[in-house]
C-alpha positions in Angstrom: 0.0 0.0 0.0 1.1 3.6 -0.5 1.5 5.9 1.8 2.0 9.1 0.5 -0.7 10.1 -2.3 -0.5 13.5 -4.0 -4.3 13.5 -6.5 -4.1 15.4 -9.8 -8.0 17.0 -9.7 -9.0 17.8 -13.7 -9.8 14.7 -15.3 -8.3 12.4 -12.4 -10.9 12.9 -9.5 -13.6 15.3 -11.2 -15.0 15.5 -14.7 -14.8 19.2 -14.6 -15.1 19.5 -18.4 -18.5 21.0 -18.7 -18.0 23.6 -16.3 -14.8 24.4 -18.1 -15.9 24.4 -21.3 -18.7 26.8 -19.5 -16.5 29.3 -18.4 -14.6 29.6 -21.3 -16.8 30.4 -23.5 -18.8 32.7 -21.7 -15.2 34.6 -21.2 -15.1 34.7 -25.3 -18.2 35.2 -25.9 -17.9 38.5 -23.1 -15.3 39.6 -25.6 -17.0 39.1 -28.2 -14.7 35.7 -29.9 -16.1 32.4 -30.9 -17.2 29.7 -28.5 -16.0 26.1 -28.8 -17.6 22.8 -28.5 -16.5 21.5 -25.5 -14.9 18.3 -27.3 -12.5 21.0 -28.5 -12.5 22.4 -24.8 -11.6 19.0 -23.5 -7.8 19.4 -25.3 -7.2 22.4 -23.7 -7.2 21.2 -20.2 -4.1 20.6 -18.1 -1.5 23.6 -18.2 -3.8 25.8 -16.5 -6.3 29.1 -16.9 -3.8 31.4 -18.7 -2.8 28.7 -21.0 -6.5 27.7 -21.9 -7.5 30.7 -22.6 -4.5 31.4 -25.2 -5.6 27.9 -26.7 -9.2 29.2 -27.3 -8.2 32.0 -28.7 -5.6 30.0 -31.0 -2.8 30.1 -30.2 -0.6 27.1 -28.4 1.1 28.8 -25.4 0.2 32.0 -23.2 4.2 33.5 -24.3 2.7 33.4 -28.0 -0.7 35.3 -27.3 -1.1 39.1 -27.8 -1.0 40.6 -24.1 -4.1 42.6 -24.1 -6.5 39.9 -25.8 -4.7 37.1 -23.6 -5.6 39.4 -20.4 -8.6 39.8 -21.4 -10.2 36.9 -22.1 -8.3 35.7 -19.1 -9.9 38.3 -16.6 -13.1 37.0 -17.9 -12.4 33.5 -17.3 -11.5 34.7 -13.8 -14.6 36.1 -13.5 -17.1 33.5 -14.8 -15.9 30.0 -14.2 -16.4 30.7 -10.1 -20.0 31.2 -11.4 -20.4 27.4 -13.4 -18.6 25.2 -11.7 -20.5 24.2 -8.7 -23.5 22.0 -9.3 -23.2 18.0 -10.6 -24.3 19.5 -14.4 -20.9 21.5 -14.2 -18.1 19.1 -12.1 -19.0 15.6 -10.7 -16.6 13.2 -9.0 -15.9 10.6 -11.2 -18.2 7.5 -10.2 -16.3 5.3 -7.2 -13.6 8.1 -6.4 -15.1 9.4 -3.5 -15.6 5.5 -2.2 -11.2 4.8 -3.2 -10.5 8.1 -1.2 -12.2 7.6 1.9 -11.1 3.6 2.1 -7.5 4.7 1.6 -7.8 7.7 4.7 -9.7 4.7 6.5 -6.4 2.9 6.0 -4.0 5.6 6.9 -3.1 6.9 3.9 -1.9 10.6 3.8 -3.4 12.3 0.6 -3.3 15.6 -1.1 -4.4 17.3 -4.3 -2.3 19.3 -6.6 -3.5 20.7 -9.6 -2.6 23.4 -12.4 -6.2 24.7 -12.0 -6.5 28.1 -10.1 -6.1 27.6 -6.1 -9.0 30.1 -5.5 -11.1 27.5 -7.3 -9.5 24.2 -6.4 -9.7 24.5 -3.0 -13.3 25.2 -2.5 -13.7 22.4 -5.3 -12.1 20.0 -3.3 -14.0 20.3 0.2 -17.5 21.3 -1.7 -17.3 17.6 -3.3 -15.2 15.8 -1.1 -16.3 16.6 2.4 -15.4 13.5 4.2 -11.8 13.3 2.7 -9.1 14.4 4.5 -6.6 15.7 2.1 -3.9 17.3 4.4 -2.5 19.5 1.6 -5.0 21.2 -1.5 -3.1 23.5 -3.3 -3.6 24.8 -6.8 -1.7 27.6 -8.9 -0.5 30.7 -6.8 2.4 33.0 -7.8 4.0 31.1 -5.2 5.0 27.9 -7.3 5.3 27.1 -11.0 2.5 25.0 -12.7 3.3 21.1 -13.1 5.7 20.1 -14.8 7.7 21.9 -12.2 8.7 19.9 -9.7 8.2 23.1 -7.0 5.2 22.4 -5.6 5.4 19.2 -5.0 8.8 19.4 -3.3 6.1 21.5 -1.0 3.7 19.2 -0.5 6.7 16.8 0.6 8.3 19.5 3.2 4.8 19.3 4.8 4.5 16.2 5.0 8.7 15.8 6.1 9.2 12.9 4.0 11.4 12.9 0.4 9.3 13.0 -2.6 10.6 9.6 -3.5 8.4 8.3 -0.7 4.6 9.8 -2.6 3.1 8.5 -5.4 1.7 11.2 -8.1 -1.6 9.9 -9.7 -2.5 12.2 -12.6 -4.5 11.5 -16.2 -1.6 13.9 -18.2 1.6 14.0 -19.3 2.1 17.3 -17.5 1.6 14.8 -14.1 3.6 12.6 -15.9 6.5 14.7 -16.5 5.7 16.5 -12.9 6.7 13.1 -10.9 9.7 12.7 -13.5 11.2 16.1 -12.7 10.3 15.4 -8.7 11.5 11.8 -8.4 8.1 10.6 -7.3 6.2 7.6 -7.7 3.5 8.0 -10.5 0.1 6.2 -11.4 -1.7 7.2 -14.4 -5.5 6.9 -14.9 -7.0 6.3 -18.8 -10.3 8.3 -18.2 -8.7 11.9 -18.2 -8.4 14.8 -20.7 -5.1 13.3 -22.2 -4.3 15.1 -25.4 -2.7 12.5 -26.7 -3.6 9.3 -25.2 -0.8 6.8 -27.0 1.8 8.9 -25.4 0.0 8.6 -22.1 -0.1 4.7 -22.5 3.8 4.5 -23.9 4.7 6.1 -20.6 6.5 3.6 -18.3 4.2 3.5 -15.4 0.8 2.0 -15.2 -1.8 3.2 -16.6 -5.5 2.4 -14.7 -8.1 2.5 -17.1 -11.2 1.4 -14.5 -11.6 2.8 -10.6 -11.3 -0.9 -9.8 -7.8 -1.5 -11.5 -6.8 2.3 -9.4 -8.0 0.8 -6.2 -5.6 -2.5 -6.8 -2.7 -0.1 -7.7 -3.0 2.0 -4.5 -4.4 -0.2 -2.1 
């Protein structure tokens, strides 16, 4: 059994997609750009809010976007996805999660969550839909530490918990988590139900790759 569990939350414990996908393209739609199908929504996911929104705007990175557009379709994202993502229509925990997480605290397992996603959203997230986990650590982007891949934050989580990263398993759905426990010298366990952009890659990664909550629960527990 592990001990140490730090949760990716997009697309690893929530389907957050819709309220995404929401948020998004009420913020273009506020400036007066095209909306996408959230299909198209779903590839943008993963490298946080700043980085979405240069993708729906079209371009591939938030360095490449022109400033004043990027900011504002940004500042509207800030401003409307607080609005649509509470309520099962928007995020939902991914059938059996909530049943995994509270069997591994029940055994003694130390967990956290660490995600790219804003922290003034993540954490509220987190206790509005999983109130009986006790995740020590919930921490989502600040200032204070670079997105995933950077190892930062989870050399953080780590210094809270007084242990080496070596001792915590990642479990993510990307290759951002992927390369995240690479450049930390974690553990890592990859789930197939995520927002992977490109799945094959995902599933050439060596580490194992739980396609069903069952398969998760026999990789953790």
């Amino acid at each position: 059994m592990k001990q140490y569990l730090v949760f990716d939350l997009d697309g690893t414990l929530v389907d957050s997609l819709p309220g995404i996908a929401a948020g998004i393209n009420r913020a273009l739609s506020a400036c007066g750009l095209s909306v996408h199908p959230q299909e198209k929504v779903r590839s943008m996911i993963g490298r946080g809010a700043a980085n979405l929104c240069a993708q729906a705007i079209g371009y591939d990175d938030a360095a490449d976007a022109p400033p004043d557009l990027l900011e504002a379709v940004h500042a509207a994202f800030r401003r409307e996805y607080p609005h649509c993502w509470c309520g099962e229509e928007y995020t939902r925990a991914y059938e059996g999660i909530t049943m995994l997480l509270e069997k591994l605290a029940a055994a003694g397992v130390r967990m956290a969550v660490l995600s790219n996603k804003p922290h003034e959203v993540t954490e509220p997230m987190v206790r509005h839909i999983f109130p009986t986990v006790p995740f020590d650590v919930v921490l989502g982007y600040t200032p204070a530490f670079p997105r995933k891949p950077n190892p930062a934050s989870m050399y953080h989580i780590a210094a809270k918990w007084g242990i080496s990263p070596a001792e915590i398993t990642l479990v993510g759905d990307s290759l951002f988590d992927a390369r995240c426990a690479e450049n930390a010298g974690t553990g890592l366990v990859l789930v197939g139900w995520g927002y992977a952009a490109d799945p094959a890659a995902l599933r050439a990664w060596p580490a194992p790759v739980c396609e069903t909550m069952a398969a998760l629960e026999m990789e953790l527990l």
